[in-house]
Structure formats: structure tokens, C-alpha cells
ZARONU-497870 format. One record per residue (C-alpha): residue in one letter; residue number from 1; x, y, z. Coordinates in steps of 0.2 Angstrom, whole numbers, plus 5000, padded with zeros to 4 digits. Layout:
BEGIN
REC,residuo,num,x,y,z
REC,A,NUM,X,Y,Z
...
! end
This chain:
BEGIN
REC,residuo,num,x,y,z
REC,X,1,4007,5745,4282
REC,X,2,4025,5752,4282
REC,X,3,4040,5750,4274
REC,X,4,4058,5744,4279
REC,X,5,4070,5747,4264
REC,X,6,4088,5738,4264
REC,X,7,4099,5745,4249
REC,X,8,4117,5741,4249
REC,X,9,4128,5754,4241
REC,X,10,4131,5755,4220
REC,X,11,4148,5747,4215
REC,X,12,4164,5753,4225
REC,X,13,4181,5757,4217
REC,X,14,4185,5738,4225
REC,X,15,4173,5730,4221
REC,X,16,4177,5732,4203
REC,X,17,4192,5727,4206
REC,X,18,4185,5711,4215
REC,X,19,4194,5716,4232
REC,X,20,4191,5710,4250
REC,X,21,4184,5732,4255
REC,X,22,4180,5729,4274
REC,X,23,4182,5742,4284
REC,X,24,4191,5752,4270
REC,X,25,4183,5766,4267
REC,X,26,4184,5767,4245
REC,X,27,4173,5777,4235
REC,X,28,4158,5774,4221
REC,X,29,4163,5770,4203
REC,X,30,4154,5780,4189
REC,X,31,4143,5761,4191
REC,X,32,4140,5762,4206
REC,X,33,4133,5781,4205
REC,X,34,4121,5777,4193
REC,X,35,4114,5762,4201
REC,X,36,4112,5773,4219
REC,X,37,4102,5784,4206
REC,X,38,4093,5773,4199
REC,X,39,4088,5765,4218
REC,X,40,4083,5781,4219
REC,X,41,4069,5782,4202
REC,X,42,4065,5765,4207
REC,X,43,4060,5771,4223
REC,X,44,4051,5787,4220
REC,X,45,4040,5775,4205
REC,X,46,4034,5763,4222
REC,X,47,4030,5779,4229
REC,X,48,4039,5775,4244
REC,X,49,4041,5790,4255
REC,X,50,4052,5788,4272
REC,X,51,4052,5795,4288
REC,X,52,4072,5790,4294
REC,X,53,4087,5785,4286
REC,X,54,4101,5775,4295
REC,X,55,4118,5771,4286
REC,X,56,4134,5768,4289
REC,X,57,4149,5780,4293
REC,X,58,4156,5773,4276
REC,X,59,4157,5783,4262
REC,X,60,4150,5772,4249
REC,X,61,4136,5768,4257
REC,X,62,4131,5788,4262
REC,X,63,4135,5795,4243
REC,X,64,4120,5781,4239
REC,X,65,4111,5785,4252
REC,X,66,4111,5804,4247
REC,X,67,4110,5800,4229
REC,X,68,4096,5788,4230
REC,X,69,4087,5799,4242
REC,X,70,4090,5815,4228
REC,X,71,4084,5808,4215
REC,X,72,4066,5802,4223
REC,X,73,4065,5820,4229
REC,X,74,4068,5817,4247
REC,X,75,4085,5824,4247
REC,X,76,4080,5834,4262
REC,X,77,4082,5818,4272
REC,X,78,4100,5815,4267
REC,X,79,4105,5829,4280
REC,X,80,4095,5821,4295
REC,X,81,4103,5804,4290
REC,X,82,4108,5793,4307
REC,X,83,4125,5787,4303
REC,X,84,4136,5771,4316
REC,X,85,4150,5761,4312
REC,X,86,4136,5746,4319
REC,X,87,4130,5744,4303
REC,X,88,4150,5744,4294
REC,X,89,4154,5733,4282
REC,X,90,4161,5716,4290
REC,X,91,4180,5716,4293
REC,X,92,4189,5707,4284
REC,X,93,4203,5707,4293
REC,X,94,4220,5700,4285
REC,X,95,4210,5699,4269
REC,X,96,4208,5717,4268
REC,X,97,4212,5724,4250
REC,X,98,4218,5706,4243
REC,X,99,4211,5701,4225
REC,X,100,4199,5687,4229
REC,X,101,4205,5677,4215
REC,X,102,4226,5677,4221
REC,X,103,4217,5674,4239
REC,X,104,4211,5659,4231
REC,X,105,4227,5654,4222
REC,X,106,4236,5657,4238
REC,X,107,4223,5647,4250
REC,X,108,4213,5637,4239
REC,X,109,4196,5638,4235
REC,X,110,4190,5628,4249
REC,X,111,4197,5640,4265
REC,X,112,4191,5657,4255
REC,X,113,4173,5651,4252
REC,X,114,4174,5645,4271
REC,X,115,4180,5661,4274
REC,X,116,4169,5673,4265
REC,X,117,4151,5663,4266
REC,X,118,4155,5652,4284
REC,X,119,4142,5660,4297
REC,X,120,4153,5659,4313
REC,X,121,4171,5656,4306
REC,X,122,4180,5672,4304
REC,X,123,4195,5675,4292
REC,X,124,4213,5678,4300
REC,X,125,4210,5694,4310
REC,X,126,4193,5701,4305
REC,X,127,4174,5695,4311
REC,X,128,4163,5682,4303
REC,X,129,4144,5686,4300
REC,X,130,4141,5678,4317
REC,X,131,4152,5694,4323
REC,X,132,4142,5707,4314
REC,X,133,4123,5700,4317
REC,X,134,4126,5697,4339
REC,X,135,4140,5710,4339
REC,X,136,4134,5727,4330
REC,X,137,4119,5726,4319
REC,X,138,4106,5716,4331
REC,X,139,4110,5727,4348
REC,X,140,4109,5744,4335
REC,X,141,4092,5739,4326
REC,X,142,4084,5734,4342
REC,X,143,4088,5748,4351
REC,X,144,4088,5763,4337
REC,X,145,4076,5752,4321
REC,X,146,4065,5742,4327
REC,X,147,4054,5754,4337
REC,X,148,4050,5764,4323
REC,X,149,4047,5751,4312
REC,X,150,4035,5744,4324
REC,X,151,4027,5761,4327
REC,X,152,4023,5762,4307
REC,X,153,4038,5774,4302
REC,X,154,4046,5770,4285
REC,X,155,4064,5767,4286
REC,X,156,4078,5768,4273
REC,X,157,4094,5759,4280
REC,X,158,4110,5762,4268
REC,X,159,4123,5750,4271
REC,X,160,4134,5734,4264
REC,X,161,4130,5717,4257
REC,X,162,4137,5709,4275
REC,X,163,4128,5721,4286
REC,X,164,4112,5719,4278
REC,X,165,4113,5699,4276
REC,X,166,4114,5702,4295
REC,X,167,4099,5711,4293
REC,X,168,4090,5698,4284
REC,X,169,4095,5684,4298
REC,X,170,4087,5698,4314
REC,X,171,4072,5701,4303
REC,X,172,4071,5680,4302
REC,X,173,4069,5683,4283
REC,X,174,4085,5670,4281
REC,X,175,4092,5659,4294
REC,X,176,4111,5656,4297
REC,X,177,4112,5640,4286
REC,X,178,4100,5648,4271
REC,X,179,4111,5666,4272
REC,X,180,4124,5660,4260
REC,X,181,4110,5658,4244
REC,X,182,4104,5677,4248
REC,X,183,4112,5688,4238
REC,X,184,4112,5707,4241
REC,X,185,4115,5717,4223
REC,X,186,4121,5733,4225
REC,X,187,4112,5746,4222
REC,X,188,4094,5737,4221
REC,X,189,4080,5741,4234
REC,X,190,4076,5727,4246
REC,X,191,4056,5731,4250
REC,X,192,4049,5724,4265
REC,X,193,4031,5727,4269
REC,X,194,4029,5729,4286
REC,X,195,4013,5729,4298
REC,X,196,4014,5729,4319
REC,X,197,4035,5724,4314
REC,X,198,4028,5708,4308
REC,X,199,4035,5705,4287
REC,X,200,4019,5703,4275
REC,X,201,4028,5703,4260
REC,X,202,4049,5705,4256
REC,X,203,4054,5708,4236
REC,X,204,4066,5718,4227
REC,X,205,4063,5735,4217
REC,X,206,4069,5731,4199
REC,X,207,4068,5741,4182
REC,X,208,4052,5735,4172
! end
């Protein structure tokens, strides 16, 4: 058995602000610090050890990745870290940096919750999820992931709620229509339990 790990980055300086973030490259709040740490002591208290680490090129999700990684004691790792803009955040287009509360004043609830949770409709200039599974995330974990993961190696992937939603849709963990109810906390572990790159079990690492 082997491990593939999904932890989205601790809570961004947007985030807090309840901002559309995207492509926008914004920092870790003193939150959002604590929880990459404490993805971190959640993971060193499984015991799970990894063998490669893939993030983004974004800054919110390499500070967890190196924090998380510190504070299990295999900050050595960080350094080694495989980082593509594949596994960005989705791009929100003409969204980027709007309050998504005067969005939906300005639109209506309707179109954003079209907009932010519809698979293949993309807001005015950006990508839908549709764009970020086919487009950048499937092509990059079939050619640079999957082959470890099927050859037993634990992987830690670093990234963003929508790029690892699309993870859960390439792994068949979620489907297209059931995507919308899975939620991706930031800063909590995503455990899969892998054996010959087939799932055996999936669960979250929480605080007893």
C-alpha cells in the first residue's frame, strides 16, 4: 500500500477577504500558516512519509507545502519539490479579485453559483473546472503522477481547492455532477490509500 496526499494551501490573504484569487499570486494569513502546520503534525502523527512532492508555481500553495513538509520532519523534500503552473489554481478570469458577495449583488446569485460550481461553463474570461481537469491537471498527472503512484511511491501534491477537485474527478473519486458537494478545506490532508494505483480507501487527516 501507498499513499497519495492532496492538501490544499492554509487560508490566503483573499481568501479572508472572500475574493475570487485565480491566478493571483497572494500570500498565507497568519490562519492559513498555522493550518499548513498543522497539516504538517497531522501528517507526521499518520506516519506518512513521502517519496515526491508536486505543487503549484503559486506561492500559497509552496509556503504550505514547505511548512507542512517542516514540521513532519521532512523538510528536506521541500528543496526537491516539482513545481507547474498545470496544477494552478483555476482562472477566474474577469472575476479575478471581485468580492464574491458584490459579484452576487451585481449578477445575481443564480449566474455566480453557475459560474463558480458549473463543470463546463466558464466565467467571463477564465476556465471552468472542465478547462482545468482535460486542459492541465489530467495531461500532468498522467504523464509526471500517476506512474509513481502506480509504482508504490508516496506523493504529496500541494495545490488549490479547484485543481485538486480536478484531481478527485481523474482519480474517479467524484464525478462531474457529484463534484460540487466535495468540499476541499484548506489546509486538511486528503489521504488516499493506494495499492497497484487502484483507491482502497480515501479520508481526511483531522485533529482528534
Amino acid at each position: 500500500m501507498n499513499y497519495l496526499v492532496l492538501l490544499r494551501h492554509g487560508q490566503s490573504q483573499w481568501n479572508l477577504e472572500n475574493k475570487f484569487t485565480g491566478f493571483h499570486d497572494v500570500d498565507l494569513t497568519e490562519k492559513g500558516e498555522e493550518e499548513a502546520k498543522n497539516a504538517g503534525k497531522l501528517l507526521a502523527g499518520a506516519g506518512i512519509t513521502f517519496d515526491k512532492v508536486f505543487s503549484s508555481t503559486q506561492v500559497r500553495a509552496n509556503r504550505t507545502a514547505e511548512m507542512a513538509l517542516n514540521e513532519a520532519g521532512q523538510g528536506d523534500l521541500f528543496s526537491k519539490m516539482v513545481r507547474h503552473d498545470d496544477l494552478r489554481e483555476r482562472d477566474y478570469g474577469d472575476l479575478t479579485g471581485l468580492n464574491k458577495d458584490e459579484t452576487r449583488e451585481k449578477y445575481g446569485d443564480e449566474q455566480v453559483h453557475i459560474w463558480r460550481r458549473s463543470y463546463d461553463t466558464p466565467p467571463p474570461g477564465g476556465e471552468c473546472l472542465k478547462d482545468v481537469v482535460e486542459n492541465r491537471v489530467r495531461p500532468y498527472y498522467e504523464a509526471n503522477i500517476k506512474p509513481l503512484v502506480e509504482q508504490g511511491s508516496n506523493i504529496l501534491m500541494a495545490a488549490h481547492g479547484n485543481s485538486l477537485r480536478a484531481m478527485l474527478i481523474i482519480l474517479g473519486a467524484e464525478t462531474p455532477e457529484s463534484i460540487n458537494e466535495a468540499e476541499m478545506p484548506t489546509g486538511v490532508p486528503l489521504v488516499f490509500e493506494m495499492e497497484s494505483g487502484a483507491i482502497q480507501k480515501r479520508y481526511f487527516l483531522e485533529d482528534k
